[in-house]
N, C-alpha and C positions, 0 to 999 in steps of 0.2 A: 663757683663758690657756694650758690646757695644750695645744690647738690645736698654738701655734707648737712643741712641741717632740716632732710627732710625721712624721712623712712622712705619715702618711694618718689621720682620727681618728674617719671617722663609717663604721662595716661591716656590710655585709648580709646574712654570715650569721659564723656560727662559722669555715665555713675562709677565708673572708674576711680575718677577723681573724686568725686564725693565720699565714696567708701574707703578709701587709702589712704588721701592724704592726712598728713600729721608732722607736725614740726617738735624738732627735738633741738630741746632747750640745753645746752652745757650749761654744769653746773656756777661756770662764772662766765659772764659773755659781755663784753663790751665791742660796740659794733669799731668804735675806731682801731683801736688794735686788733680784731681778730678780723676785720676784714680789708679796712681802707690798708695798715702797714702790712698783712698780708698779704694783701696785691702787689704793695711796693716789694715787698720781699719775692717773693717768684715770680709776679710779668713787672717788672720795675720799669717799664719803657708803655702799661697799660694809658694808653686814654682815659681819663675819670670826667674832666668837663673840657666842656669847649665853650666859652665866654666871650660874649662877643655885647658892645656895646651901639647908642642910636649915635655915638660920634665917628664910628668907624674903628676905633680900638678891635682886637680880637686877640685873645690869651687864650692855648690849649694847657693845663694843666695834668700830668701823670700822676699813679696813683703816688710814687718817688718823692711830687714836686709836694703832696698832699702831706705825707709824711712829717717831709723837712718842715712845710711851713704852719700845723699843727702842732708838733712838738715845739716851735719857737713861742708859738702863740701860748700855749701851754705854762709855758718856763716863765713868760714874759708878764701872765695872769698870777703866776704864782705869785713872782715878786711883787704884783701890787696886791697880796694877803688872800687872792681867790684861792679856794680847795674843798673840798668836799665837800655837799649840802649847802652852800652857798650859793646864792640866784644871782643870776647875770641874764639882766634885758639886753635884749640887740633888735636895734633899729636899724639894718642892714639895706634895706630896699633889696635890688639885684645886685647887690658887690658881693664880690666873690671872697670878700674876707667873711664873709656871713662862715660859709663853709670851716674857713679857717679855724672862724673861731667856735663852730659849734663841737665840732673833732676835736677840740682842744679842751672843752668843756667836757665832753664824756671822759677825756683820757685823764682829767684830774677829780671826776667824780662830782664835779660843781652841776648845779641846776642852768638849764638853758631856756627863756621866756624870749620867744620872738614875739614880737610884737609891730605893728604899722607905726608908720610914719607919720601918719593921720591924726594920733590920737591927740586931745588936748591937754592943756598944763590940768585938766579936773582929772581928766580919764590916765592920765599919766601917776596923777599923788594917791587915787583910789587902789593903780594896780601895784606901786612901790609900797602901799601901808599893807595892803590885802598879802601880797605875798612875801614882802620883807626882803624887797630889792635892794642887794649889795652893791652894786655894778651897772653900771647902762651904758653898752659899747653901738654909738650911734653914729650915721653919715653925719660931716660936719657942714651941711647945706643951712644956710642963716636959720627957715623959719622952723624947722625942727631943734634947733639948738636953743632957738628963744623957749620952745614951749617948756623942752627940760629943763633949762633955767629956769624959769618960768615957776617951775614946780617943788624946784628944790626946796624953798622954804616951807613947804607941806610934807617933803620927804624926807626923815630924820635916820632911816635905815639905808640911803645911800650916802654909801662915803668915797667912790671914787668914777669918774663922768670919764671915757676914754672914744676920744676920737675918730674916726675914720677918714679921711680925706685931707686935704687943705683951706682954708690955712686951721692952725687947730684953734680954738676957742679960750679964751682965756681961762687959767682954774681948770682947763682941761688936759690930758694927757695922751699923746699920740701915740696912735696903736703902731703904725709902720714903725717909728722911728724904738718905742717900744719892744718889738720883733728883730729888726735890725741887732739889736743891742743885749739879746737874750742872752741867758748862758747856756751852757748844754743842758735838756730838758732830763729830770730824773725823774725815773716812772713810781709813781706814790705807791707804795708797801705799810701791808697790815693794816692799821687800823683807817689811814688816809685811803686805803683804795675803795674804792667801788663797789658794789653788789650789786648782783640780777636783783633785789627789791627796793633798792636806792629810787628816789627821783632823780630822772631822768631831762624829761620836761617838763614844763608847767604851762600850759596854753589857757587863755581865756577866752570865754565863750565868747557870741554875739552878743548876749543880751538883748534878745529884741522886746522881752517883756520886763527883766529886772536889771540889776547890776548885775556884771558876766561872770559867772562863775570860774573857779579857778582846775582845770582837767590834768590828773595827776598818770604822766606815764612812765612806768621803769625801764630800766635799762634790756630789757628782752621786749619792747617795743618793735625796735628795727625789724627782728623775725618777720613779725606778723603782717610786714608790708613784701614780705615774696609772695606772697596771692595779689597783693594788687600790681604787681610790677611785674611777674611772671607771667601769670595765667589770664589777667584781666588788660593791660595795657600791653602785653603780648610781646614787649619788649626783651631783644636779640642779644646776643652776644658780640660784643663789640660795637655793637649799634649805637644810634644817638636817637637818644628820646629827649623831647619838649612836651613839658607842664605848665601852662600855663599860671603862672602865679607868682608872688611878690613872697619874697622871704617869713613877711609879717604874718601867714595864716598856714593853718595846720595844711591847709594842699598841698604845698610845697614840700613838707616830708612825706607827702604820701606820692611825690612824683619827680621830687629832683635831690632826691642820695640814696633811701637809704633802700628799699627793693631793688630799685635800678642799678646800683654798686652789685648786692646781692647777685644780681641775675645776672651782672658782667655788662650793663652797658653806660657806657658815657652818657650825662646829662648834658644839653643842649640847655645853656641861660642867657639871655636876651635884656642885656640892662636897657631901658627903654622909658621917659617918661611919659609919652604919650601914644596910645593904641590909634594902627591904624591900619586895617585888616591886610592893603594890600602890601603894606611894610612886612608883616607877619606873614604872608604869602610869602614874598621874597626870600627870606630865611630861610624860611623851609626849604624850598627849592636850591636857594644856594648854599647851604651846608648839609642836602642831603639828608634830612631830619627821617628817620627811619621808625618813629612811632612818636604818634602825638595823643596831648592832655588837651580839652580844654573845658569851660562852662557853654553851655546853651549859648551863653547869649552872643561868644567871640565868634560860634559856628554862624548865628544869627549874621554878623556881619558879615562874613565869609563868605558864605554860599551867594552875595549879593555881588561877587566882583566876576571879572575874566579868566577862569581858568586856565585859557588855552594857555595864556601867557607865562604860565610857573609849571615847572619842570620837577612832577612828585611823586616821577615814578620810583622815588627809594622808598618810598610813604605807603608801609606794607599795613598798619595799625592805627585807625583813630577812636578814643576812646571818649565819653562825655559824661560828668558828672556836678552835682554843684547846687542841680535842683533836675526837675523832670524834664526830660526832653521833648518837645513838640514833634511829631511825626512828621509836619511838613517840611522840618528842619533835616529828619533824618533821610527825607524822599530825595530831597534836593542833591545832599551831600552823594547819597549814593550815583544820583545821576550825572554828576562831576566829575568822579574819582574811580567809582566803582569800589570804594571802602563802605563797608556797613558798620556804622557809625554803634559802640558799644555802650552802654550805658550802666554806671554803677551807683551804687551808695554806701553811706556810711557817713559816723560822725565823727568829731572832734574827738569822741568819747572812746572811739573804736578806730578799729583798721576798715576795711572790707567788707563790705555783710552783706552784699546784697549785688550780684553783676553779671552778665551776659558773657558769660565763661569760650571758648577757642571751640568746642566743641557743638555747641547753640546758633540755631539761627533768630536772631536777634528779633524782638516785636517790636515794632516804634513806638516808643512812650511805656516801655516794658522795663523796669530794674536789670529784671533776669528773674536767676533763683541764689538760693541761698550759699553763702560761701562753705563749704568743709570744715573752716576755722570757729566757724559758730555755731551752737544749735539755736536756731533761727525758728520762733514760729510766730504763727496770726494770733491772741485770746481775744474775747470779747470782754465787757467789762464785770464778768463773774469771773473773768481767768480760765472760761471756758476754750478750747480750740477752735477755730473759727474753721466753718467749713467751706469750700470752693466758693466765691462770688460774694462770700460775706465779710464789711469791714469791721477790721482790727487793728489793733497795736501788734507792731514790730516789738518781739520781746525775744530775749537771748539766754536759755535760760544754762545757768552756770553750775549746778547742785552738785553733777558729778564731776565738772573742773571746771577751771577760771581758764579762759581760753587767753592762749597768747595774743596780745593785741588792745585788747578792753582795758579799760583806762583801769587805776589801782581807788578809785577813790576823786572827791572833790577835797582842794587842798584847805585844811582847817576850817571844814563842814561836814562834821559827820551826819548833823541832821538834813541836809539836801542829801546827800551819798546814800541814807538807808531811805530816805524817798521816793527814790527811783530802782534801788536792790537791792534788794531783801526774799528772803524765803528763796533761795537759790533763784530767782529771774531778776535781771535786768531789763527794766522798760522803758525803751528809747521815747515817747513819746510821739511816736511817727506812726502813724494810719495807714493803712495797703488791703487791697486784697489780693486772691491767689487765682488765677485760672485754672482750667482744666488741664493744662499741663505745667502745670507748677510755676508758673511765672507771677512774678512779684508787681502792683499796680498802685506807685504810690497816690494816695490820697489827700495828707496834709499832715500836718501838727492838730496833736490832738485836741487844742484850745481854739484853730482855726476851723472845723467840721462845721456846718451851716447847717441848726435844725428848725427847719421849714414843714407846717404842714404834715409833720409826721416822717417828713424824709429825712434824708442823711446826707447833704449835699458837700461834696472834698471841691472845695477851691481851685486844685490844680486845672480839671478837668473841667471846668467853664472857663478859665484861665486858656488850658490851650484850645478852645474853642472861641474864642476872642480871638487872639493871635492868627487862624486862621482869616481871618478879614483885613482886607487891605489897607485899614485906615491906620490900624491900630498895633502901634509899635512897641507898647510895656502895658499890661497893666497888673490891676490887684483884684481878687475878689473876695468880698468879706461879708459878716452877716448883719445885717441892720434891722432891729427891731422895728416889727409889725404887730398891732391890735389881734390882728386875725389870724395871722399864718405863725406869731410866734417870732420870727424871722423871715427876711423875703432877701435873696441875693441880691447885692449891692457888687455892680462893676465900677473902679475907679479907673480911668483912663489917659494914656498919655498918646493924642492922637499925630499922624504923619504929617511933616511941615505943612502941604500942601491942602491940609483938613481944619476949618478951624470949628475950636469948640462954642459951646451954644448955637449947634444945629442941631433943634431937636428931629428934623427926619432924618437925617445921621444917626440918631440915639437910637430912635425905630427901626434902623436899617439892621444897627446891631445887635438889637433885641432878635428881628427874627431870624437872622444867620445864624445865631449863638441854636435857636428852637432846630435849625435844619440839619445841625455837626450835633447836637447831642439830646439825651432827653429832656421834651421842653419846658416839662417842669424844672428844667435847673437855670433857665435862661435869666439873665440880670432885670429884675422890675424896676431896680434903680441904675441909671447910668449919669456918670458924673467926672468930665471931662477937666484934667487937671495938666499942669506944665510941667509938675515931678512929682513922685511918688515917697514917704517917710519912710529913710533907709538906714540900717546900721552901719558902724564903721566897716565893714565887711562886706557890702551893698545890699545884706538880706531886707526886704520890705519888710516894713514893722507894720502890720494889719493890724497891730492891737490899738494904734493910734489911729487908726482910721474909723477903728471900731467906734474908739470914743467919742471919736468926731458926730458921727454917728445917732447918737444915744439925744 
C-alpha cells in the first residue's frame, strides 16, 4: 500500500535512501478511506490487529471488520451532531474501540484528542476550555468517570459524555449500544468533507515546564509515519508489530495504525493494566510478534528476565525510542536475542527525525542520522552550523518546503508557533552532536544543558553513566547553583531495594564510577538519594522542579 505514495520505495544502501526518497501527497487523502477501506476492498480477509487482553480475551479484527465498524461509529457520532472541525477526546486506554472511533473521526473530518486516563478533573477543564472539547468518548471504569464528572461544571463546551464499556454512567450515552443501533453510514460531501489542511489531530504536550501546549496535525500526517514503520521499526508485510504504549500518547500513532497499515502489517495490542516484563515476554513469544516498539526503560526490565524460556525466534526487528538509550541496555539485549536494538527520535511535534535506518550498523546510545523526510541540521546559538563534535540544537529547516509530518502549528497560539518557526527553520529544542560519521548524539533540552566552570555539560550523558552502577535504578541530573563554578552537577537518585539511602560512602562510591565511565569533570558533586522522582503525566521527569528545589 504505502508503495504508491512514495516516488521510489525499495533502496540499496543508506545514501540511496537519503537521496530518493520523497513522499507523494494526493491532492485529497484521508488515511481511513484510502487505505484502512482500501484494504478491505482488495485483501477483505487482510489481518489489521490482533487484540488480546490480561483476562484472556483475544479478537483478530480484518481490515473488512475495520470498515463495517468505523462506518457505524461514524454514522452513530453523526447522530449525536459530531462533523467536521469538531473535537472529540478519547479516553480509550488499550480498547480496541479507540481504533474504531479514531477511523471514524478522520472519515467525518471531526478533530481526534487522545488523551490518558490519568489526567485530573484540573488537567481535564484546562484541556476541554483550551481546545473547545465537544465530545469525550471514555472507558466506563468508576475513577475515570468521576474525574470527568468531576469536570464538567468547568467544561461548558462539552455537550455529549459517550461511554465505553459497562455499566454506562448515568447522563451518559453508550457507545456499543450507540453502534449497534446506527444507520447506514453516508460519506460527507462538499462542504462537510475533509481536507489534506483540516485538523486532523490535536495532541497535548507534556508540559514539564508550563501548561501543555496544544500540537496541531492534518490530515496528510499518516504519510509521514511510513519512514518510521517502514524503514525504522522495519516492519513486514503481513507481520505483527507491538508498540508499546497506551492510546493516550502520540507513540501509539507513531507505532499501532498508521505506518504499520501503510506498510501492510498487523498491529499487535495488549490491553493490560499492570506491566510485568515476563507477561510481556510471553506475548511476544506466543503470538509470534514479528517487530517490536518499546522505551528504555520496558527493555531495562526485560533484559533482567530468562530468555531461554520465550520462543522469539519470529522477532526479526526491535526498535527503542522515548528518551536515550543506555548502551549497557543495548549490550545486553544483543546478547539475548542477537537483535541490535534501533534507536530513533522525534517529537509530538513531528514524525521521524532522527534513527538508525536498515542499512546502519547501529552505535549504542547513538540516534542514528537524519530521516530524508527532514532537513535535519545541528546550529549554534548564532544559527551558525555546528561543526563535527560541537553541540547544537536539532533544527528542521523548512524555507524550501514544509515537510510532510511537522505539526501545522500550536492550536490557537500563534505566538508559541512563531517562537519556535519562523525564518523558514523549525527549532525543536533538543541538543545533539554529530560524529565523524554523521551520527546524531542526543544531549538534552535545551533549558536542561548544565553550565559549569565554563563547560557544557548534557544530562543525558552523566545520566547514563549512573545507570551503569549497580545501585542505581532511575535517576535525574540537573544543574544546581554554585558561588564558584556557576553550576556544579547535581545527581538525584532512586537507589536498588537492597541499598539504602543516607550512605554517604555509597555517594562516594558513585561519584568516582560516574569520574571512570565519563569525563570527570562532569561527575555529580552533589548526590541526593530519593524514593521517586517529579514526573509528568506522560512519566517524562520534570528537572525543572528539581531545579527549584535546588536554588
Amino acid at each position: 500500500m504505502f508503495e504508491k505514495y512514495l516516488k521510489k520505495s525499495e533502496f540499496e544502501s543508506l545514501e540511496d535512501f537519503q537521496n530518493n526518497f520523497e513522499i507523494i501527497v494526493p491532492e485529497q487523502f484521508n488515511f481511513a478511506y484510502d487505505v484502512v477501506d482500501e484494504y478491505a476492498r482488495v485483501s477483505p480477509t487482510k489481518r489489521a490487529i490482533c487484540w488480546v487482553n490480561d483476562k484472556g480475551l483475544h479478537r483478530d479484527f480484518s481490515f473488512t471488520d475495520l470498515k463495517k465498524a468505523s462506518d457505524d461509529t461514524a454514522s452513530f457520532l453523526q447522530s449525536l451532531g459530531i462533523g467536521r472541525g469538531d473535537k472529540v477526546m478519547m479516553i480509550l486506554k488499550r480498547r480496541y474501540e479507540f481504533w474504531f472511533t479514531i477511523l471514524a473521526l478522520h472519515k467525518i473530518g471531526a478533530v481526534g484528542i487522545p488523551a490518558t486516563h490519568l489526567l485530573t478533573p484540573k488537567d481535564l477543564i484546562y484541556r476541554n476550555n483550551a481546545a473547545g472539547v465537544k465530545m469525550i468518548i471514555s472507558v466506563s471504569e468508576t475513577e475515570i468517570v468521576k474525574s470527568i464528572n468531576d469536570a464538567m461544571a468547568g467544561s461548558p463546551t462539552v455537550e455529549k459524555l459517550v461511554s465505553v464499556g459497562e455499566p454506562t454512567p448515568i447522563g451518559w450515552t453508550s457507545f456499543h449500544e450507540g453502534v449497534q443501533n446506527a444507520q447506514p453510514f453516508i460519506v460527507p460531501q462538499g462542504e462537510d468533507a475533509p481536507t489534506n489542511t483540516d485538523i486532523s489531530l490535536l495532541y497535548f504536550t507534556s508540559g514539564t515546564t508550563a501548561n501543555p501546549k496544544m500540537v496541531v496535525h492534518d490530515f496528510t500526517y499518516p504519510l509521514g509515519h511510513i519512514v518510521t514503520a517502514k524503514y525504522w521499526q522495519n516492519v513486514v508485510n503481513d507481520g505483527l508489530h507491538f508498540t508499546v504504549s497506551d492510546t493516550g500518547w502520540a507513540k501509539s500513532v507513531w507505532g499501532k495504525i498508521y505506518g504499520q497499515w501503510l506498510a501492510g502489517a498487523a498491529v499487535f495490542v495488549y490491553d493490560f493494566e499492570k506491566f510485568t516484563p515476563d507477561d510481556l515476554l510471553s506475548k511476544i513469544s506466543a503470538y509470534g510478534i514479528t517487530s517490536f516498539c518499546a522505551p528504555p526503560t520496558i527493555y531495562r526490565f526485560l533484559i533482567r528476565e530468562d530468555f531461554s524460556k520465550y520462543d522469539l525466534s519470529k522477532l526479526n526487528s526491535a526498535s527503542v525510542a522515548g528518551e536515550p538509550l543506555n548502551p549497557v541496555v543495548y549490550d545486553t539485549f544483543y546478547q539475548l536475542t542477537g537483535l541490535k536494538l534501533r534507536e530513533g527520535f522525534g517529537q509530538t511535534e513531528t514524525t521521524l527525525q532522527i534513527a538508525t535506518f536498515p542499512w546502519m550498523e547501529p552505535k549504542p546510545g547513538s540516534m542514528g542520522v537524519p530521516s530524508p523526510q527532514f532537513d535535519v541540521h545541528l546550529v549554534d546559538a548564532d544559527n551558525n552550523d555546528c561543526e563535527d563534535g560541537d553541540v547544537g540544537q536539532i533544527v528542521i529547516r523548512t524555507c524550501e518546503k514544509i515537510p510532510v509530518g511537522l505539526f501545522s502549528g500550536y492550536y490557537m497560539d500563534a505566538e508559541k508557533t512563531a517562537s519556535c518557526h519562523y525564518d523558514g527553520i523549525y527549532y525543536t529544542g533538543d541538543l545533539a552532536w554529530r560524529d565523524e560519521d554523521g551520527y546524531y548524539w542526543f544531549v538534552g533540552r535545551v533549558d536542561d544543558v548544565i553550565k559549569s566552570s565554563g563547560y557544557r555539560i548534557g544530562p543525558f550523558e552523566v545520566e547514563s553513566a549512573l545507570m551503569t552502577h549497580h545501585a542505581v535504578i532511575e535517576c535525574a541530573v540537573t544543574g544546581a547553583p554554585d558561588e564558584i563554578r556557576g553550576q556544579v552537577v547535581k545527581a538525584t537518585i532512586i537507589l536498588a531495594p537492597e541499598y539504602r539511602p543516607g550512605n554517604e560512602e555509597l555517594a562516594k562510591e558513585i561519584q568516582e564510577h560516574v569520574k571512570t565511565v565519563t569525563a570527570p569533570y562532569k561527575y555529580p558533586r552533589i548526590v541526593e538519594f530519593v524514593t521517586e522522582l517529579p514526573k509528568t503525566i506522560s512519566g517524562k521527569i520534570r528537572r525543572v522542579e528539581i531545579r527549584e528545589k535546588s536554588k
